[in-house]
C-alpha positions as CSV (number, residue, x, y, z in Angstrom):
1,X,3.1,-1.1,1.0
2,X,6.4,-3.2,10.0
3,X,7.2,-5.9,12.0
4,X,9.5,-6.9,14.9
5,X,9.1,-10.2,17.7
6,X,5.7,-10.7,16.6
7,X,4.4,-12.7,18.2
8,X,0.4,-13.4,17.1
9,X,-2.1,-12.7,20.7
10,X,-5.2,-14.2,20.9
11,X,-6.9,-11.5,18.9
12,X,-5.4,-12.3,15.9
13,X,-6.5,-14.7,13.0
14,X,-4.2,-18.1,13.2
15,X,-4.2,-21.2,10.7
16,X,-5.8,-24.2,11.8
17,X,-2.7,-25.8,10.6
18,X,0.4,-23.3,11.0
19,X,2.4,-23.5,8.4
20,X,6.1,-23.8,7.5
21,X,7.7,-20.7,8.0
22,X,9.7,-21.2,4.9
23,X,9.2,-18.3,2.8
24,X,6.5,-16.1,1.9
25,X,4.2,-17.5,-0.8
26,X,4.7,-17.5,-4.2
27,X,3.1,-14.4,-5.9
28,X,2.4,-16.0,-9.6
29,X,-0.1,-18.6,-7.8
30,X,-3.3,-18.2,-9.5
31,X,-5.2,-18.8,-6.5
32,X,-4.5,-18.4,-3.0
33,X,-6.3,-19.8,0.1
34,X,-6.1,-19.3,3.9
35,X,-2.9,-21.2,3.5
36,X,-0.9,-18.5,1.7
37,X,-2.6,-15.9,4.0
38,X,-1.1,-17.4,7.0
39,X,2.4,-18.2,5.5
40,X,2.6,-14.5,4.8
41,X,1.5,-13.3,8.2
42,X,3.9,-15.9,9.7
43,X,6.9,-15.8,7.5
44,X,6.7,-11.9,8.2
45,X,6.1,-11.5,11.5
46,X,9.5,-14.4,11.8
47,X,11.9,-12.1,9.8
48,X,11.2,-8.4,10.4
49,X,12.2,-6.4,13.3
50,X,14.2,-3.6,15.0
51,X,16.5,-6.2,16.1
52,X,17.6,-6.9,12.3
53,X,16.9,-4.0,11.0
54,X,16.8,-0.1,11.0
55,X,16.6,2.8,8.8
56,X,18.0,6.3,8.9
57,X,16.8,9.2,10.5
58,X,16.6,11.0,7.1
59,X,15.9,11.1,3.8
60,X,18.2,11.9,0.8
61,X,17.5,13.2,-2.4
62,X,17.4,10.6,-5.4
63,X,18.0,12.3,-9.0
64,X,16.8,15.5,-10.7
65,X,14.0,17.9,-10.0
66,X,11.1,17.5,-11.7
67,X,8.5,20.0,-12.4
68,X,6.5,21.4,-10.8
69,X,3.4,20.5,-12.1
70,X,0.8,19.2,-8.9
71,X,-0.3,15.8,-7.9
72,X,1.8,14.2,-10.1
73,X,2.1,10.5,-9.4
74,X,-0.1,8.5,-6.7
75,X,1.4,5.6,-5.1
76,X,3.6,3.1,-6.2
77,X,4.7,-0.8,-6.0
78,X,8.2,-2.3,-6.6
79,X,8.8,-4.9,-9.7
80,X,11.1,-7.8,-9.2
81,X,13.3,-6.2,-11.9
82,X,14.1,-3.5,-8.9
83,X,11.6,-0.6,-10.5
84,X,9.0,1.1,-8.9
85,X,6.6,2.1,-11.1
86,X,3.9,4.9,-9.8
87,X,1.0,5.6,-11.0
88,X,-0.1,8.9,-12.9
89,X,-2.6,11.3,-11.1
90,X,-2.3,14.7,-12.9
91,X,0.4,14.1,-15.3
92,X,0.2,10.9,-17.8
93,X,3.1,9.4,-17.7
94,X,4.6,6.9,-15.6
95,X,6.9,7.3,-13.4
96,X,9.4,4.4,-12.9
97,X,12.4,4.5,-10.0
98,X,15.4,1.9,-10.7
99,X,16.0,0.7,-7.0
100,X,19.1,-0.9,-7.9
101,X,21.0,2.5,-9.1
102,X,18.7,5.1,-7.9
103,X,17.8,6.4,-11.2
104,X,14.5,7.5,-12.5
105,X,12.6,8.0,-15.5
106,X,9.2,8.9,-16.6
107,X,7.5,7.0,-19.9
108,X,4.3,6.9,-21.8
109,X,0.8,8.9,-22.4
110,X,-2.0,7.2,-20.3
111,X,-5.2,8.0,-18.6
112,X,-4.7,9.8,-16.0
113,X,-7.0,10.1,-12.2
114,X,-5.3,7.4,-11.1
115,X,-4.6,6.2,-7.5
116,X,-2.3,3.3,-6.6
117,X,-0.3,0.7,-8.4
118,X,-0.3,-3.3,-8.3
119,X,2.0,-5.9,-9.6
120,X,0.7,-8.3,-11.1
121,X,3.6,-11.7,-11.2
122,X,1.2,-13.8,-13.3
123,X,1.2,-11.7,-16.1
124,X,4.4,-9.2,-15.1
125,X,2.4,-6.3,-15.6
126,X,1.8,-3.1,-13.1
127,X,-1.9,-2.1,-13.4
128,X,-3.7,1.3,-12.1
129,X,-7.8,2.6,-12.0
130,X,-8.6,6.3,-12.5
131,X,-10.0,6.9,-15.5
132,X,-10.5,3.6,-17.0
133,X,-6.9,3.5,-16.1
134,X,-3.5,2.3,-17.4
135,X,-1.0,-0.6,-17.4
136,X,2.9,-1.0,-17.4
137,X,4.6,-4.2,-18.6
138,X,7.7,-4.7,-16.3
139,X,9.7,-6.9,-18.9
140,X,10.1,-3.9,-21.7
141,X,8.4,-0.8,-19.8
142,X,5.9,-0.5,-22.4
143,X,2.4,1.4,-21.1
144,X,-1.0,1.4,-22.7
145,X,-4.7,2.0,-21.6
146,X,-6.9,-0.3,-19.6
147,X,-10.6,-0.6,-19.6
148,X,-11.2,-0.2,-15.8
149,X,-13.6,1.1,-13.7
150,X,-14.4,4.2,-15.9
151,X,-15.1,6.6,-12.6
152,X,-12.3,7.8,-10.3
153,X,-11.9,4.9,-8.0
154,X,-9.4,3.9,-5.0
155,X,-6.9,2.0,-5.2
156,X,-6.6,-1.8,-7.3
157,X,-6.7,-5.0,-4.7
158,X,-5.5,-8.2,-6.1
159,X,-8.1,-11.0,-4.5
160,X,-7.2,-14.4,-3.4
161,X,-8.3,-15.4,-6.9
162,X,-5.0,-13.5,-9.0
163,X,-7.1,-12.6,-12.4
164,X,-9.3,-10.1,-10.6
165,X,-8.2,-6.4,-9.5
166,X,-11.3,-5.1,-7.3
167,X,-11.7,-1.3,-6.8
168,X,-14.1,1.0,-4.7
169,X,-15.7,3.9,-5.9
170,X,-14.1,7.6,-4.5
171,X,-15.8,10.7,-5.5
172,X,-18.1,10.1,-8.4
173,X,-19.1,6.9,-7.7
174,X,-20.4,4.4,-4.5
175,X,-19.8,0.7,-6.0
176,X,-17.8,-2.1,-6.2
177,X,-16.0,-3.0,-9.5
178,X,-13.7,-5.6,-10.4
179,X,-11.2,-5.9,-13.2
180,X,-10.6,-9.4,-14.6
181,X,-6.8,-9.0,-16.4
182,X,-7.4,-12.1,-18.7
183,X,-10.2,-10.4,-20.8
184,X,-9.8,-6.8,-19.7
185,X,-13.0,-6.5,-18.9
186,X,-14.8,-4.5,-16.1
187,X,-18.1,-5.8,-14.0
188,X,-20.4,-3.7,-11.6
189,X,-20.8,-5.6,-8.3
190,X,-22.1,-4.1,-4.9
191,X,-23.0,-1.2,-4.0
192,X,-21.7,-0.4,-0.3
193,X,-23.9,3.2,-1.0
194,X,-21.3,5.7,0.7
195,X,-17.7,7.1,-1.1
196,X,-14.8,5.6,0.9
197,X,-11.1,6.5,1.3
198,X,-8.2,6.1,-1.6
199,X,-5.9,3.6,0.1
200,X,-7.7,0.0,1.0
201,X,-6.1,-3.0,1.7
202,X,-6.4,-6.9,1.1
203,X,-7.3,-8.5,4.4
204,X,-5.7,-11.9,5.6
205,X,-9.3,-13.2,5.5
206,X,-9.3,-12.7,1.6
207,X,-12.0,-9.9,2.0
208,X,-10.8,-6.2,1.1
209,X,-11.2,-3.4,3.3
210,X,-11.1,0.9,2.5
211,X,-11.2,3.6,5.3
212,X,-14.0,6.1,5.5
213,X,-13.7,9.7,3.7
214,X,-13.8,12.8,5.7
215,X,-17.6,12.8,7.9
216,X,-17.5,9.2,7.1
217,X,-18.3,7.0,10.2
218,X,-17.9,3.3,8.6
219,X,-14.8,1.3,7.2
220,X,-15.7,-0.7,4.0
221,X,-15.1,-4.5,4.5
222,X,-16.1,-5.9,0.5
223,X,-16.4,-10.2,0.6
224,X,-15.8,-11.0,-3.5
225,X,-17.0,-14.3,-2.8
226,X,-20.3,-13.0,-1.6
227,X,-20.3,-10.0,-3.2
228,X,-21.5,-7.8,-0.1
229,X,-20.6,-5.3,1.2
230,X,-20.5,-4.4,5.2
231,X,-20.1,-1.1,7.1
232,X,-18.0,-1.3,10.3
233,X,-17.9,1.8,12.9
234,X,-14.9,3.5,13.5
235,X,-16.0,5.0,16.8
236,X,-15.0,8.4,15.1
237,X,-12.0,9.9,12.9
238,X,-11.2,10.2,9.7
239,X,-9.3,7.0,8.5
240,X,-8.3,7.3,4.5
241,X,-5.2,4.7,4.4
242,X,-5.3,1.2,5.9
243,X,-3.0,-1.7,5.9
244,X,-2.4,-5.5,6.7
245,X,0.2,-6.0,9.7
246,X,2.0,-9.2,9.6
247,X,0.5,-9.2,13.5
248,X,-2.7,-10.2,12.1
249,X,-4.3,-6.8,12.3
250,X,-5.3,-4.1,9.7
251,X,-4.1,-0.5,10.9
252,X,-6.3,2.4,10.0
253,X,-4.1,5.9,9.5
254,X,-5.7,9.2,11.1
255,X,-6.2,11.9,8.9
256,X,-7.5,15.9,9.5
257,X,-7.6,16.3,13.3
258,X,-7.3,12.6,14.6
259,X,-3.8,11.5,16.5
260,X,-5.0,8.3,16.9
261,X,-4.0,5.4,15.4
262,X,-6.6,2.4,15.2
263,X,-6.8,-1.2,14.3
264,X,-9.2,-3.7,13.3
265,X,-9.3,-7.3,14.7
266,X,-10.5,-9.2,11.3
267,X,-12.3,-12.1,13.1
268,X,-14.1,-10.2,15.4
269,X,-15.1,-7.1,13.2
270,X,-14.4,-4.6,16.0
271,X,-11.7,-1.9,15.9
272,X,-10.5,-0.2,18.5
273,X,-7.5,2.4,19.4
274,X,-4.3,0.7,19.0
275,X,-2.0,4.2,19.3
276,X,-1.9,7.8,20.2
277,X,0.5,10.1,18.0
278,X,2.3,13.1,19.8
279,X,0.4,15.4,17.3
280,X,-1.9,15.2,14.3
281,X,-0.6,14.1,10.9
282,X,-3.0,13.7,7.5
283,X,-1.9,9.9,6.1
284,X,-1.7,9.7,2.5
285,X,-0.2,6.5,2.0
286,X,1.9,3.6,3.8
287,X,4.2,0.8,3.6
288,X,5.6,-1.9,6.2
289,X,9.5,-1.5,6.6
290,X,12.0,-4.3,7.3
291,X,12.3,-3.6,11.0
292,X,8.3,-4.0,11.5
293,X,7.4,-0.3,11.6
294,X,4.7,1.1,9.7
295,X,5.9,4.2,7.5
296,X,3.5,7.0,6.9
297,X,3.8,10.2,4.3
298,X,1.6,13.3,4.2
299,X,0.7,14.8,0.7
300,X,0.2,17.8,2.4
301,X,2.4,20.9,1.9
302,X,4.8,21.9,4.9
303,X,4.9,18.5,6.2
304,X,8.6,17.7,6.0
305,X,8.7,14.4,7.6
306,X,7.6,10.7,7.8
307,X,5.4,9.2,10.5
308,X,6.5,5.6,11.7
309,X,4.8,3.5,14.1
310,X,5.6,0.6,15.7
311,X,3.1,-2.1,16.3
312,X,4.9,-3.9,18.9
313,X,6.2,-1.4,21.3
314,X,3.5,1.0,20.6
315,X,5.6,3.7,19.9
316,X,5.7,6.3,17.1
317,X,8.4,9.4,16.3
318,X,9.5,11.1,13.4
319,X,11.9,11.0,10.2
320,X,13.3,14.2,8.1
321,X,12.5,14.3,4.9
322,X,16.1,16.3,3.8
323,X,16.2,19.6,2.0
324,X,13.0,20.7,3.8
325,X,10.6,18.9,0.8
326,X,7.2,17.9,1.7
327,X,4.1,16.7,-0.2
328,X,4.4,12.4,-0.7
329,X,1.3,10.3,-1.8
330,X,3.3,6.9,-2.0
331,X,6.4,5.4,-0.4
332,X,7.2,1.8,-1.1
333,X,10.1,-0.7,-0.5
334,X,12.9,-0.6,-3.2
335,X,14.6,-3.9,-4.1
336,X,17.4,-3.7,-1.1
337,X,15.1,-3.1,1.4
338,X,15.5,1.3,1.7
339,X,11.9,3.1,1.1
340,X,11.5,5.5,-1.6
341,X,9.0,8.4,-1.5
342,X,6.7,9.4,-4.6
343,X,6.1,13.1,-5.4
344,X,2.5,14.9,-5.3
345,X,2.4,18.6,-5.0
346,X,4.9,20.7,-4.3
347,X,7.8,18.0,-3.7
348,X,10.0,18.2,-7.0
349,X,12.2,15.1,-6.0
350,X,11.7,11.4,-5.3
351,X,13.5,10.8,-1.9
352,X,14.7,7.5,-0.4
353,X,14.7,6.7,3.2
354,X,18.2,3.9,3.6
355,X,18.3,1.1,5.4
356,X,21.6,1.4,7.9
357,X,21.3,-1.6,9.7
358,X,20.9,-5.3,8.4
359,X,21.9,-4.6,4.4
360,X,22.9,-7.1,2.2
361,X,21.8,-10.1,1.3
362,X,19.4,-10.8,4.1
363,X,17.4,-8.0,3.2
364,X,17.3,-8.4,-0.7
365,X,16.4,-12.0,-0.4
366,X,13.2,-11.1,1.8
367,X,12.2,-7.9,-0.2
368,X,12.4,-10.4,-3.4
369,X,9.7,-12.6,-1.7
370,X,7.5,-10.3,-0.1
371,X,6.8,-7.2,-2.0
372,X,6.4,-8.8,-5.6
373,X,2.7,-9.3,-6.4
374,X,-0.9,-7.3,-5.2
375,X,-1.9,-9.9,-2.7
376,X,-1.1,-9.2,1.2
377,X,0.6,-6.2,0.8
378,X,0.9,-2.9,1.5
379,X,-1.0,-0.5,-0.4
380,X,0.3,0.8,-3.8
């Protein structure tokens, strides 16, 4: 949407005043500062590791086929009602997965073309761009048109400041845009001139970064408080899915022919190889598990497994996905702490990954703090 003994090293962003590892901060704030950034990084990198926790080595199957109808949903975040609700991409209707009985239902007509999903605990709603884009209210499950960014655009970023949703453009269209929920409005901002990939990420520095489409070079880095926009080399690969560690760094997932894994130091602006997989494998989209590991699925067809890595042992491997299925453009954290897969192509089933070790109520009550809201987490 990964963490184990982490321990922050000198590369990685730290409070002038660390703060009380209490808790993770309270999604329905309005506006977050630097405080709130390190709280989460802290209280993370504290509660989540292979120590604690650890999930099977497969998948299981969670409800009825669905058609077959291709790229069907993109992406996904969890509610605190327990739902996941993922965003359309060819179909229009959402798709919402009850976490606390494994059911799962589809519901509404809405734009379609669109890519992630963000929770929104000020106003308990689920928003997602594409083609203007769409909105799910949490409390009835009722959906209805937005006027967002009218171009196919990456994924919504919640900023510090909790009325605005910021996108890139992918595709059609090389600017910034940025969604204020109150009025729901849309504004043109920078232009950063180049398309970038569909999966960005809020950074602990309050800026928003998106990886580089294929025979890109540069990472986006987007300040909404300067409204710029700055190019940062990869040093080569194809980087289309990104996401905030609780270690301090942002991970950039390989795609097309890359098997390494890189990360970005925020402070200093320089990324560099963090991780070399045993064999390629094209990220689609990513979440953070209890135990510290980053989760990885592949919406390509054929690919019948997950890709974790571990940031803290540097190690990576694989996880079956059952019944030979393949093609997943979302997995996110369910309310008790197992990770649930979200259809694209050929994959007629939503699958969920268990947690086997550390269940109960330790894991509940930290998935009920950390994976509500859009700010510092993984992408939707």
């Amino acid at each position: 949407m990964i963490f184990q003994n982490f321990g922050f090293n000198t590369l990685q962003i730290k409070p002038t005043v660390a703060p009380t590892v209490s808790g993770f901060p309270d999604q329905s704030l309005t506006t977050w500062t630097s405080t709130e950034s390190a709280q989460w990084l802290s209280y993370g990198a504290s509660v989540c590791n292979t120590s604690t926790f650890a999930y099977s080595g497969s998948t299981v199957r969670v409800g009825a086929a669905f058609s077959g109808t291709s790229a069907k949903w993109a992406g996904g975040c969890l509610a605190p009602n327990g739902k996941i609700y993922a965003a359309p991409h060819v179909r229009t209707d959402w798709l919402i997965i009850d976490t606390n009985n494994d059911t799962r239902t589809t519901t509404g007509s809405v734009n379609n073309s669109t890519v992630g999903s963000v929770y929104d605990k000020i106003t308990n709603t689920v928003y997602s761009f594409g083609a203007g884009g769409s909105k799910i209210v949490t409390t009835n499950d009722s959906s209805s048109n937005i006027s967002g960014p009218p171009d196919r655009t990456t994924n919504a970023i919640q900023g510090f400041d909790g009325d605005y949703l910021y996108g890139c453009g992918e595709f059609f269209y090389t600017g910034m845009r940025r969604y204020q929920i109150s009025t729901n409005t849309t504004t043109t901002l920078a232009s950063p001139g180049a398309q970038f990939g569909e999966r960005g990420t809020l950074g602990s520095d309050g800026c928003m970064y998106w990886g580089n489409s294929p025979g890109g070079t540069n990472i986006l880095k987007y300040d909404p408080v300067a409204d710029t926009c700055t190019n940062i080399a990869t040093g080569g690969g194809t980087f289309p899915t990104m996401i905030q560690h609780y270690d301090g760094f942002i991970y950039l997932l390989p795609s097309d022919a890359s098997t390494v894994i890189k990360k970005l130091n925020i402070s200093t602006g320089v990324i560099s190889a963090a991780h070399t997989l045993a064999s390629t494998f094209q990220s689609s989209n990513a979440c953070i598990g209890l135990d510290g590991r980053i989760y990885i699925v592949s919406s390509l067809n054929g690919v019948g497994t997950i890709r974790w890595f571990d940031p803290t042992a540097n190690t990576s491997g694989n996880i079956t996905i059952s019944n030979s299925d393949t093609s997943y453009q979302g997995i996110t954290m369910g309310a008790n702490g197992d990770l649930y897969l979200i259809p694209w192509n050929n994959s007629l089933y939503v699958h969920k990954l268990p947690l086997v070790t550390g269940t109960g109520t330790t894991a509940t009550n930290i998935v009920s703090q950390y994976n509500f809201g859009g700010r510092m987490v993984w992408p939707g």
